[in-house]
C-alpha positions in Angstrom: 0.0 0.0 0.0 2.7 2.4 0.6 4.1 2.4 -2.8 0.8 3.5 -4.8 0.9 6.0 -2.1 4.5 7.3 -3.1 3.9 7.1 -6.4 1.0 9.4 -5.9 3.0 11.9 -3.9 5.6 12.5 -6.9 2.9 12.5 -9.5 1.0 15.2 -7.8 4.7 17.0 -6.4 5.2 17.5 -10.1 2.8 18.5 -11.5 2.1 20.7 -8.5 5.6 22.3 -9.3 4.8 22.7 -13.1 1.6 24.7 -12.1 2.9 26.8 -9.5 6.1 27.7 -11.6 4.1 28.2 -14.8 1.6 31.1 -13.3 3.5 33.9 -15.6 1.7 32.0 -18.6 4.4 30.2 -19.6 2.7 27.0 -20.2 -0.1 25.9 -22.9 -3.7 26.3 -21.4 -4.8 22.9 -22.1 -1.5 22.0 -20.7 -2.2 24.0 -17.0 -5.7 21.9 -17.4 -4.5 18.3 -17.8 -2.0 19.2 -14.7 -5.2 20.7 -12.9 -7.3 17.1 -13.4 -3.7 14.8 -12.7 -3.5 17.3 -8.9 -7.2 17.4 -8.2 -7.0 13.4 -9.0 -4.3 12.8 -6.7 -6.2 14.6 -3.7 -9.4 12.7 -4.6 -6.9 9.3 -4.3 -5.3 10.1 -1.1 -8.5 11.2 1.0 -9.6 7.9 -0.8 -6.4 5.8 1.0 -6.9 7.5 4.5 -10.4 6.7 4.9 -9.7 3.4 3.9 -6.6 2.9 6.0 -8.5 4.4 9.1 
């Protein structure tokens, strides 16, 4: 269970860091949305882990 879990922590560490360095507009708008859907995914995954771990 704990490497799913990792796996999701780097997925959404990256893309986390390609949203919140690409704020000038740097990046493509459909780009900035895919990243959006992959961090708002992982969130929606990890609440899913904890209430099942608990």
């Amino acid at each position: 269970m704990a490497i799913p879990f990792l796996i999701l922590l780097l997925l959404f560490a990256i893309s986390y860091i390609f949203l919140v360095k690409n704020q000038k507009g740097n990046i493509n708008e459909t780009y900035k949305k895919v990243l959006l859907i992959i961090n708002i995914f992982c969130v929606l995954l990890f609440l899913f882990y904890i209430f099942t771990a608990a």
